[in-house]
C-alpha positions, -999 to +999 in steps of 0.1 A: -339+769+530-332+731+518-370+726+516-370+760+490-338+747+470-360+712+470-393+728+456-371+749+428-351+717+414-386+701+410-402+729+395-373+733+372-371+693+369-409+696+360-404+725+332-377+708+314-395+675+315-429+692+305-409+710+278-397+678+260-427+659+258-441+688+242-414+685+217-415+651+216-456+654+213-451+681+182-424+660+160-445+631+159-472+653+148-456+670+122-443+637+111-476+622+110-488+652+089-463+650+067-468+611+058-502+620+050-491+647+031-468+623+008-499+597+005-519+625-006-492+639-030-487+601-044-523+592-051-525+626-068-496+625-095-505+584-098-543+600-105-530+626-128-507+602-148-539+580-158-560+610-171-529+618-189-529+585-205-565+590-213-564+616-224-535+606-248-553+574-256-581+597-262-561+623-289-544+593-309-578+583-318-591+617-329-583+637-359-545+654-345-515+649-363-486+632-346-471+667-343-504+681-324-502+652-296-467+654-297-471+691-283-497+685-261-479+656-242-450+682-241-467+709-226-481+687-202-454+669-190-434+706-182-470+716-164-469+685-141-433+687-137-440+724-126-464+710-105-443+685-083-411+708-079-435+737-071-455+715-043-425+702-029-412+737-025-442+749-015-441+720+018-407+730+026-415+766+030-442+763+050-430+732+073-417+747+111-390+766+106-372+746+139-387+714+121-373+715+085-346+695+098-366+666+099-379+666+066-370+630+046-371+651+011-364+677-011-377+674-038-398+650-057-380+620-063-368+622-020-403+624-019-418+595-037-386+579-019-399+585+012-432+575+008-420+543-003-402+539+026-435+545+042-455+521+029-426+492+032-430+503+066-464+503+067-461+468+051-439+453+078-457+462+106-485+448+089-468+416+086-460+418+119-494+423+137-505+392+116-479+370+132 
């Protein structure tokens, strides 16, 4: 009988322990994920900002009135403004459910928040490998 109560408080001992590191496994995913995601999103808008000047650089010189670019850099600062609140939305919908918790954002400026945070972190560890 003390051999039976033995075998089920280490196959109980075993489940709970198997259990966390699964958990433990998983957040470290999803956290890794979601860094890449923010590097992603970051090189994106900083991509998307420079064809904007271009393309503003590009309509000054041309034949539009002041008025003309003056509507176009309207409409497209409301599309990429659309664009971030919409993506960040978009990632908080579809993160884990039993995960959201962990998120460091919610919307774009938490987000380009935390992917500074990143890269400082990124840049001390750096610092610190060299030493």
């Amino acid at each position: 009988m003390e051999q039976g109560l033995w075998f089920l408080g280490g196959a109980i001992t075993y489940s709970v322990i198997a259990k966390l590191l699964q958990y433990v496994q998983l957040v470290k995913f999803v956290d890794d994920i979601t860094t890449q995601i923010l590097k992603l999103l970051g090189c994106v808008a900083e991509d998307v900002a420079f064809a904007k000047a271009l393309k503003f650089k590009a309509l000054e010189e041309s034949d539009f009135t002041e008025e003309q670019i003056q509507s176009v850099k309207q409409v497209d600062e409301m599309a990429f403004i659309n664009w971030k609140a919409m993506t960040i939305i978009k990632i908080v919908d579809t993160y884990p459910k039993q995960m959201r918790h962990l998120l460091p954002f919610y919307d774009w400026d938490s987000a380009m928040k935390a992917l500074t945070d990143i890269y400082i972190k990124e840049a001390r560890k750096s610092v610190k490998r060299k030493k």
